[in-house]
VOGU-3710 file (C-alpha; in Angstrom, 3 decimals, decimal comma):
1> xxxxxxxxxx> -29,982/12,266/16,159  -27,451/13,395/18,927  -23,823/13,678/17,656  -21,574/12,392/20,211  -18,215/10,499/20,333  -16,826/7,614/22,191  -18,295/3,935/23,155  -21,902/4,896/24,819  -23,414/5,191/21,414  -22,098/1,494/20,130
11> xxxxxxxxxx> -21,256/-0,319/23,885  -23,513/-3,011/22,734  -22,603/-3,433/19,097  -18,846/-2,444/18,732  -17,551/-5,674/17,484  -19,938/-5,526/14,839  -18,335/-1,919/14,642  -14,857/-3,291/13,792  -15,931/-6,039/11,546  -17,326/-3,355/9,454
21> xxxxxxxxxx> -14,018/-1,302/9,258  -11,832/-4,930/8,789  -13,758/-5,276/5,778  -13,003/-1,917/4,420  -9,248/-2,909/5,210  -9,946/-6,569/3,584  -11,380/-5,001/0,202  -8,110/-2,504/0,028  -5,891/-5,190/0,621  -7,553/-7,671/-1,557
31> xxxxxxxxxx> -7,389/-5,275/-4,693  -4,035/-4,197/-3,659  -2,851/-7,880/-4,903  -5,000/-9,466/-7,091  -4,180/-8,141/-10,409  -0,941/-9,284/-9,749  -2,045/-12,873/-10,972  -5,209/-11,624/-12,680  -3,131/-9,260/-14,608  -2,371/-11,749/-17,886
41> xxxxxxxxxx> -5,933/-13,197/-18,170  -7,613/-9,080/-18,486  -4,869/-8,916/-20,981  -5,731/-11,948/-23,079  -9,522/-10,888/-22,700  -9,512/-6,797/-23,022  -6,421/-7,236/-25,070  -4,070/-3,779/-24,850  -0,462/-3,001/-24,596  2,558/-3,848/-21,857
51> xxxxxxxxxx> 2,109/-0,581/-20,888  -1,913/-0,650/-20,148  -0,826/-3,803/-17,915  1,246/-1,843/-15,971  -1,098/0,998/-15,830  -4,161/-1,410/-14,530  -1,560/-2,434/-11,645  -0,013/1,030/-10,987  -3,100/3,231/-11,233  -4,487/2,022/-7,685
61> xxxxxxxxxx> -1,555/2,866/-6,017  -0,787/5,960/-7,823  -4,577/7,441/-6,660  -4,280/6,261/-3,499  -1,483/7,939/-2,956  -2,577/11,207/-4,174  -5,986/10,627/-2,031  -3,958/9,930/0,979  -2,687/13,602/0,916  -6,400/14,612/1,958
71> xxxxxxxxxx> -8,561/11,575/2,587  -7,744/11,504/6,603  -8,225/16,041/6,271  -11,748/14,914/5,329  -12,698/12,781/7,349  -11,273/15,320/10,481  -13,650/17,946/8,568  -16,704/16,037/7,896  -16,762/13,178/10,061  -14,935/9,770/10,109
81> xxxxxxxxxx> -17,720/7,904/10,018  -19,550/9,398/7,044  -16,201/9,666/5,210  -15,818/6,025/6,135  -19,357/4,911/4,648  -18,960/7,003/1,644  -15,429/5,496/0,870  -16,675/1,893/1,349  -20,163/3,513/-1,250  -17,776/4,383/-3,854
91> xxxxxxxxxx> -15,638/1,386/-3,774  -18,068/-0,641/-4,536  -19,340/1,163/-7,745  -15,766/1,497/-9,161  -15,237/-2,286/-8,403  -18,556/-2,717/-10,165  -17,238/-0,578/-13,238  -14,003/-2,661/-13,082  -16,041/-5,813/-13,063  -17,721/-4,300/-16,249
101> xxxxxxxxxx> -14,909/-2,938/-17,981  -14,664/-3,371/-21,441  -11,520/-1,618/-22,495  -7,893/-1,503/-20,847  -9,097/2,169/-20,516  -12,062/2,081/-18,917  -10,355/-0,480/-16,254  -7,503/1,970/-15,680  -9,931/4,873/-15,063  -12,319/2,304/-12,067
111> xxxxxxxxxx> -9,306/1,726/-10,939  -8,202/5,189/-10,343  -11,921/5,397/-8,864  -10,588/2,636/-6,329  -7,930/4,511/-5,040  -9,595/7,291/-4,682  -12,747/5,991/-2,908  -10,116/3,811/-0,947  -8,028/7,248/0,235  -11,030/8,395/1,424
121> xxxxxxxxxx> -12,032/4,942/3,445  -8,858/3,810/5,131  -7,923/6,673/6,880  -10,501/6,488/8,920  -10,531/3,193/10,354  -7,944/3,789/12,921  -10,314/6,704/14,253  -12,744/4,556/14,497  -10,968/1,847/16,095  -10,547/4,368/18,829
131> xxxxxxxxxx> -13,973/5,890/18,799  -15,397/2,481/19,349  -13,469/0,607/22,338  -12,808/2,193/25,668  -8,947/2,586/26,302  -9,507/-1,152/28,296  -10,373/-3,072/26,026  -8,347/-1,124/22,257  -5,866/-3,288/22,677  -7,533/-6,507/21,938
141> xxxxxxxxxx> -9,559/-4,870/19,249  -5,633/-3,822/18,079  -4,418/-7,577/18,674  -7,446/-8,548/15,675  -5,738/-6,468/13,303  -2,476/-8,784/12,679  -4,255/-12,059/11,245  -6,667/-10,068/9,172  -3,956/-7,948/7,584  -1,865/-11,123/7,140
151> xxxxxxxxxx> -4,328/-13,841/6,325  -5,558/-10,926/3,288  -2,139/-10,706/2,049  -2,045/-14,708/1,641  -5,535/-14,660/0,024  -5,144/-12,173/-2,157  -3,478/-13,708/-4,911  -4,726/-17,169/-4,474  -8,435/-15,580/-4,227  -7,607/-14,409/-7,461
161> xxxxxxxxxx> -5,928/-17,223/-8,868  -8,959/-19,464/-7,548  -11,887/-17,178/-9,277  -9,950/-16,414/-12,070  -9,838/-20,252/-12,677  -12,928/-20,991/-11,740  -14,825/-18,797/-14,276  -17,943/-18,318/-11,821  -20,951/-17,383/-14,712  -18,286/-16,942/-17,273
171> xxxxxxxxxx> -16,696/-13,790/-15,453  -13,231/-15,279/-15,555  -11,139/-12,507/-14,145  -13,986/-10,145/-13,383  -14,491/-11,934/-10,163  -11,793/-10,833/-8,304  -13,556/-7,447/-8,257  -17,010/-8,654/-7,926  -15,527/-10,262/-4,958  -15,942/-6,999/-3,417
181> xxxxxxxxxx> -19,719/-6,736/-3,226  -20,206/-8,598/-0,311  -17,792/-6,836/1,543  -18,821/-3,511/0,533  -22,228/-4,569/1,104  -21,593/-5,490/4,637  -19,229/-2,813/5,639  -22,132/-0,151/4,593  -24,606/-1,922/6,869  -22,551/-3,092/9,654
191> xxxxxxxxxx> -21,033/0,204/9,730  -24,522/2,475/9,564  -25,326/0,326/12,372  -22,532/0,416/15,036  -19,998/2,992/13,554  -19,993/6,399/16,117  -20,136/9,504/15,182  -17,325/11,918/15,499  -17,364/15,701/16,289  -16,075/17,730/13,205
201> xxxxxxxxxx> -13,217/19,759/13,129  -14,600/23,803/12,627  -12,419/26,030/11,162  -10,662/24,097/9,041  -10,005/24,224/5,273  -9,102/21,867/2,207  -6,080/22,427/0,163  -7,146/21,656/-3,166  -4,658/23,109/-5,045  -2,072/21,582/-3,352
211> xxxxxxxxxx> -3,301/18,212/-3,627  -3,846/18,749/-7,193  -0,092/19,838/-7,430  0,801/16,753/-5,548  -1,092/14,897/-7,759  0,104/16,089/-11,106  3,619/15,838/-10,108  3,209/12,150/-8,955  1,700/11,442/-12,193  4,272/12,776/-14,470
221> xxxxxxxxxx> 6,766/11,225/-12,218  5,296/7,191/-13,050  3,888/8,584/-16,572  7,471/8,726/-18,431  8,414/5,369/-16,738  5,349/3,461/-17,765  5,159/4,749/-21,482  8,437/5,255/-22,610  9,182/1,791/-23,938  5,916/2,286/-25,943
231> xxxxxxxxxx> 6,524/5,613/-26,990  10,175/4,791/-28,195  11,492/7,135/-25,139  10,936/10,540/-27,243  12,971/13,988/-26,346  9,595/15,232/-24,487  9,214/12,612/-21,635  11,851/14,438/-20,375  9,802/18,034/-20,121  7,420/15,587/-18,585
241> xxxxxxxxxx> 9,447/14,620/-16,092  10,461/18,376/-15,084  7,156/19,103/-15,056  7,025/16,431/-12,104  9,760/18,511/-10,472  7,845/21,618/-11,316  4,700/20,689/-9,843  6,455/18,911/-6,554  8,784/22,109/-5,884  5,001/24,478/-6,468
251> xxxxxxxxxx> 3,526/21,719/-3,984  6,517/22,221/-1,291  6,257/26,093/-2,031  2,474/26,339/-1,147  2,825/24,489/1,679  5,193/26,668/3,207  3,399/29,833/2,631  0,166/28,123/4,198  2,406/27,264/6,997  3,409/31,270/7,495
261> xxxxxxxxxx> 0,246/32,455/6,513  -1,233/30,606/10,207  -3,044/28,251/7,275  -3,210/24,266/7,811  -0,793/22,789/5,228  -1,152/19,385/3,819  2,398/18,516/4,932  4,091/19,563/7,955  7,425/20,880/5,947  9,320/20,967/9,414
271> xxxxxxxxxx> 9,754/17,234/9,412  11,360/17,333/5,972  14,379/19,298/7,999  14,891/15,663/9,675  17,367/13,547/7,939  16,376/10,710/9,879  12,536/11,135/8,581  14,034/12,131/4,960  15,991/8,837/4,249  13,070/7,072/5,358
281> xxxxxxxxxx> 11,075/8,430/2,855  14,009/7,063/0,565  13,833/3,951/2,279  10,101/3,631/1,866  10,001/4,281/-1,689  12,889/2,201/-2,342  11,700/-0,973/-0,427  7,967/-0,882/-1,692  9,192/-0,157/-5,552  11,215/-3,328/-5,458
291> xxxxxxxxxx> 9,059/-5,854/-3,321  5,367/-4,740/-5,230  7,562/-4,181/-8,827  9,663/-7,883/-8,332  5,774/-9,565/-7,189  4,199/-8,356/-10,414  7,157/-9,705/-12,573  6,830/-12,904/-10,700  3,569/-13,490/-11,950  4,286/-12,643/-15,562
301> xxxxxxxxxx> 6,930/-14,295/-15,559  4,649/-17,919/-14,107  2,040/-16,960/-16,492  2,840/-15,837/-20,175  6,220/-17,446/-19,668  6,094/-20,832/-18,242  2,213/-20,798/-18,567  1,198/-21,671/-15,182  -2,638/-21,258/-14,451  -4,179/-18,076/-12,622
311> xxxxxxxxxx> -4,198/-20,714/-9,838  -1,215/-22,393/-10,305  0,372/-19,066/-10,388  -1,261/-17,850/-6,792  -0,481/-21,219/-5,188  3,464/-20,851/-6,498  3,961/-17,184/-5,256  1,650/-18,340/-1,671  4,976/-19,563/0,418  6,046/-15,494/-0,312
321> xxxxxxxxxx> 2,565/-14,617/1,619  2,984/-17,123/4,147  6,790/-16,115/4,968  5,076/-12,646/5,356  2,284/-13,884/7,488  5,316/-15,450/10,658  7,590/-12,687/9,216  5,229/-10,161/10,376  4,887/-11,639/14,114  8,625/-12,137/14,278
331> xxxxxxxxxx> 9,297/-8,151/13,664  6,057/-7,189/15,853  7,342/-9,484/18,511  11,255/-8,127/18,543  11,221/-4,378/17,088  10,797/-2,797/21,006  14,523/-5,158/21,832  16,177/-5,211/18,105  14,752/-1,625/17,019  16,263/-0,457/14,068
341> xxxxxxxxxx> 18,324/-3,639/13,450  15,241/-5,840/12,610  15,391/-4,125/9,042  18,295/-4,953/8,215  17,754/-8,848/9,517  14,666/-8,838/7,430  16,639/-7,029/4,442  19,433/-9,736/4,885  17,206/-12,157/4,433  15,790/-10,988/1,587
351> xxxxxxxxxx> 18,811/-10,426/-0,114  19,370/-13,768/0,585  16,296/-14,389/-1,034  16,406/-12,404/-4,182  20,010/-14,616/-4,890  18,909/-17,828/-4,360  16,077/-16,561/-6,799  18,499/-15,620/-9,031  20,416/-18,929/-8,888  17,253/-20,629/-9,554
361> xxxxxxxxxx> 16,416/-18,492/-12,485  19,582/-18,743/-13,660  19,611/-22,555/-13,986  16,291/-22,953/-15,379  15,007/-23,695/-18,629  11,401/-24,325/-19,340  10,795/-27,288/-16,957  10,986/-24,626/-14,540  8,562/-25,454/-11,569  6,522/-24,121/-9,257
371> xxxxxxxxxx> 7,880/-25,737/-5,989  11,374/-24,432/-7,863  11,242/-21,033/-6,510  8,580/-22,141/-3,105  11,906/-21,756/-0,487  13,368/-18,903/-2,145  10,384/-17,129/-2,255  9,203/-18,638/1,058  12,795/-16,659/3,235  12,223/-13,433/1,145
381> xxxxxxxxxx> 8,657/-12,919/2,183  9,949/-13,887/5,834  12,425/-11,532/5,761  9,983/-8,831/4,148  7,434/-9,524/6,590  9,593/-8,557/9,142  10,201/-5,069/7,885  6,469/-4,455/7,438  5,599/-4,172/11,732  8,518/-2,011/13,149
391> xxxxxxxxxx> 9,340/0,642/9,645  6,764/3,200/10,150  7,562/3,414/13,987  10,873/3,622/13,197  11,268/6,300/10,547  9,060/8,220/13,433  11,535/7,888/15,590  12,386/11,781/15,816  8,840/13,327/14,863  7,703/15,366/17,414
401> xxxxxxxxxx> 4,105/14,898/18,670  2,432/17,612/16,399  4,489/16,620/13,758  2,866/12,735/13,972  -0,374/12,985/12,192  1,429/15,148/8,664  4,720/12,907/8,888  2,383/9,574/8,914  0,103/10,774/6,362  3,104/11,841/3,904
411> xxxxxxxxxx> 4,922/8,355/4,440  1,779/6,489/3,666  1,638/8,174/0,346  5,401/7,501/-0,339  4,592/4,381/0,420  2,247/4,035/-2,573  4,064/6,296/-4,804  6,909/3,987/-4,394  4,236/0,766/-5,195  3,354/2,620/-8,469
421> xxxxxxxxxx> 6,853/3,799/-9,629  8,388/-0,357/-8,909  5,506/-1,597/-10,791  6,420/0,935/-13,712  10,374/0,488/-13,624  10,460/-3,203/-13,321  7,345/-3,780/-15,566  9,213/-1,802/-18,509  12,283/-3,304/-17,770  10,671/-6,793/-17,472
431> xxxxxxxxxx> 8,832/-6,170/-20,853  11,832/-4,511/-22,661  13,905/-7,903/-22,141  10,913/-10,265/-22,997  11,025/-8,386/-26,781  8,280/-8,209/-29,179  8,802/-12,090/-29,933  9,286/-13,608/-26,543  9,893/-17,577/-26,084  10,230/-19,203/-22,404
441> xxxxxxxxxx> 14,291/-18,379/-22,425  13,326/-14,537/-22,728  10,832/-14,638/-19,987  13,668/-15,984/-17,777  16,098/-13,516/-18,823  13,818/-10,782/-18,086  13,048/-12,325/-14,591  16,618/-12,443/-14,018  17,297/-8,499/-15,272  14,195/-7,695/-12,621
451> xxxxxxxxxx> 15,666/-9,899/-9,583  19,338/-8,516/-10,007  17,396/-5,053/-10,145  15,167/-5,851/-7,229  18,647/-7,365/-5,193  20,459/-4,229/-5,806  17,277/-1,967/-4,593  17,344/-4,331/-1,114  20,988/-3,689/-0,669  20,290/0,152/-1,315
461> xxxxxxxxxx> 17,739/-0,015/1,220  20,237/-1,745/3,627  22,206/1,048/3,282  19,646/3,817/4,090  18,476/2,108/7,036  22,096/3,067/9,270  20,338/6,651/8,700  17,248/5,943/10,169  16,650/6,248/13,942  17,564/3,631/16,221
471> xxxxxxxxxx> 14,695/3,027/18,251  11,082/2,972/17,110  8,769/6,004/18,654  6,919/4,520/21,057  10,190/2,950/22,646  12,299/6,307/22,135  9,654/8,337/24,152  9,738/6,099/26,756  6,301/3,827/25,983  5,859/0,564/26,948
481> xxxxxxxxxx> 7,680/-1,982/24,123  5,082/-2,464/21,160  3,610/-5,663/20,540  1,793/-7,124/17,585  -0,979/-4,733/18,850  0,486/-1,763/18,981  2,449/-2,392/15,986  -0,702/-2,221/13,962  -1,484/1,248/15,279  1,833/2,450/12,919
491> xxxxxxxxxx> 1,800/3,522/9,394  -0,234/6,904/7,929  -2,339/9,221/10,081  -4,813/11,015/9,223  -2,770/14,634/9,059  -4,963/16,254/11,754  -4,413/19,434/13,109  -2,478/19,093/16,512  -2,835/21,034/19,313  -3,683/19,839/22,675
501> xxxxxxxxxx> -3,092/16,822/24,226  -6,022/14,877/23,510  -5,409/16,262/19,469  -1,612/14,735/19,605  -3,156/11,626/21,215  -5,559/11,154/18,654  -3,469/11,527/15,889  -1,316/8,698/16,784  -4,225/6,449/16,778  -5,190/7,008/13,978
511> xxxxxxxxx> -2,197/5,761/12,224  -2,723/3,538/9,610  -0,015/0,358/9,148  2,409/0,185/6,086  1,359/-3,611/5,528  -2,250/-1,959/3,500  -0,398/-1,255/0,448  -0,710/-4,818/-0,051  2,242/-7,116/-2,047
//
């Protein structure tokens, strides 16, 4: 079959081409949230520690963000639309093998599987995206993006809630990664269908060792964190973490000789000379720690304290999603006239948020309900929602165009590092307050611990964003004001080589948005 690019191979069946890539983005958004409420009953059933909870939640995030360091390299190298089928192929069996589990280990190792597979499938989409619409017609292709991201996000953890309750066959909590078969299923044959193939980039070469480096070093980074409260914090976790430091400083080290050496690095080291792109690396990790460490809490806290349902849990924490949902449109709709101010309206509001949380918490005993926390939670995922849109384009602000495809790609994984390190220092902060002998009254005191934590995270954030730049990048260079469209477009690129025009072009395409970490 003739290789060739652009529309002419899929004119008739593109649509069908980006239903297949939404439901790659569905399935990583989906199992982005759902153990958040599934998380208690694959305790109760696998049985484990605290600390194999947390490492079920984390260990998504933390592959992912190791596989984003090379996942978009491959797909420039082999292909975006292979890379894209076999991402979506090896999803499915690791959701399979998490379906099947039968240890806390063996879950924690599928899931590693699933971010893997899912580094390798989501940077391609955006390509795709591209590849498949004429420059007409992207935008409304673009415009779908918004209500899928955000109507996932809501169903996420009331999908899970819903199976988990239902107990579909007697799988219980299994479910909410069965759930992915159909999508999978589709996404392979929609996609073989109406997905284009993409000329491969010749030449170029994989840095395995450095994404191994990367790797280790983000792993002893979260390791200490999660175990320590198990381990009794022993003298060595802290060799382990300067191994992390080790490994991160041999990363940055390789990466500048590839760099000299006329090799393609990993990571663009240049933009790390930015201050502006710097703290909003800080900001990143900061602001995804709290909001994905303070969501996982939340639904301990709903079930093993108050013991709310699965469902009854999802349904309580859904007014967070839905704030999210409008909170999103509001920041897509005002980032190009508020730029770099619409974080810290969203972060005011969910500082607001986190203290009228707090007040809540604070007041409670166990008659706490549900609908207690529904307007709290409802303003702090508005206010979160707005951040989500405009943050990527604005900690861009100052890349330069060959600079946009590394700098994307290396926020993206921040992004997820920063997931996996909140869900490990809240979840052992949570669990170290609860005790070995918790009642209701400890549950809420180690709620409370997490939301003053959380609160003083948001503020930090606040500060960092006066260092970030004023104006998001498509308004600083002069591009017409994004909408909900073009927001989409932001978040982690695929960290293709630039060169010409047509290279730098591409590379801001395929951008991936911040928003598929999930909450």
């Amino acid at each position: 079959m003739e290789n060739t690019t652009g529309t002419d191979v899929t004119r008739d069946r593109r649509w069908l081409g980006l239903f297949a890539v939404l439901a790659a983005m569905i399935m990583n958004l989906l199992d982005a949230t759902v153990v958040n409420v599934a998380a208690p009953s694959i305790q109760a059933d696998l049985g484990g520690s605290e600390a194999s909870l947390q490492w079920i939640a984390a260990s998504y995030t933390l592959a992912l963000a190791v596989g984003l360091l090379t996942g978009g390299r491959l797909g420039d190298m082999y292909g975006r639309r292979r890379l894209m089928l076999l991402g979506v192929a090896g999803f499915l069996v690791a959701s399979v093998a998490c379906a099947l589990a039968w240890s806390p280990g063996v879950l924690v190792s599928a899931r590693v599987a699933q971010g893997l597979f899912g580094a390798v499938m989501i940077p391609q989409a955006f390509g795709l995206i591209r590849d498949l619409f004429p420059p007409a017609e992207i935008g409304k292709a673009f415009g779908a993006l918004g209500p899928v991201i955000g109507l996932s996000t809501i169903a996420g953890p009331v999908v899970a809630g819903v199976l988990t309750d239902a107990d579909i066959f007697g799988t219980g909590w299994r479910m909410v990664f069965f759930i992915n078969l159909p999508l999978a299923v589709f996404a392979l044959l929609a996609g073989r269908a109406a997905l284009p193939r993409s000329t491969r980039s010749r030449g170029m070469r994989l840095d395995g060792t450095g994404a191994l480096l990367g790797g280790v070093g983000m792993f002893l980074l979260v390791f200490p964190l999660v175990q320590g409260r198990e381990l009794g914090w022993p003298a060595w976790l802290l060799a382990v973490a300067a191994g992390s430091v080790a490994a991160l400083v041999a990363f940055g080290v390789r990466q500048a000789r590839r760099s000299r050496a006329g090799d393609t690095p990993l990571v663009e080291l240049s933009v790390l000379r930015k201050r502006s792109y710097t703290s909003g690396i800080a900001f990143t990790v900061v602001f995804f720690g709290s909001i994905v460490g303070f969501s996982l809490t939340t639904g301990l806290l709903l079930q093993l304290g108050l013991g709310d349902t699965p469902v009854e849990a999802s349904l309580t924490m859904a007014p967070w999603a839905v704030g999210a949902f409008f909170g999103s449109g509001f920041g897509a709709t005002m980032m190009g006239r508020m730029g770099r101010h619409i974080l810290h309206l969203g972060l005011g509001l969910m500082t607001a948020g986190l203290v009228w949380v707090y007040v809540v918490l604070d007041g409670a005993d166990a008659g706490l309900g549900g609908w207690d926390l529904a307007l709290p939670l409802l303003v702090y995922g508005f206010g979160m929602g707005m951040i989500f849109v405009p943050l990527f384009d604005i900690i861009m602000g100052e890349i330069r165009d060959h600079e946009v495809g590394s700098a994307a790609g290396l926020l993206e994984s921040f992004q997820q590092l920063g997931a996996s390190l909140g869900v490990a220092a809240l979840g052992t902060v949570f669990f170290s307050a609860v005790g070995d002998r918790p009642v209701v009254g400890d549950f809420l005191d180690a709620s409370r611990h997490v939301t003053l934590i959380a609160l003083a995270l948001t503020v930090g954030a606040f500060a960092l964003g006066f260092l970030l730049p004023r104006r998001a990048r498509e308004a600083a260079h002069g591009a017409p004001e994004p909408g909900p469209e073009s927001g989409a477009e932001s978040g982690a690129g695929s960290g293709a080589e630039a060169g010409s025009e047509a290279d730098r072009g591409r590379e801001r395409a395929d951008a991936e948005p911040p928003v598929a970490a999930g909450v």
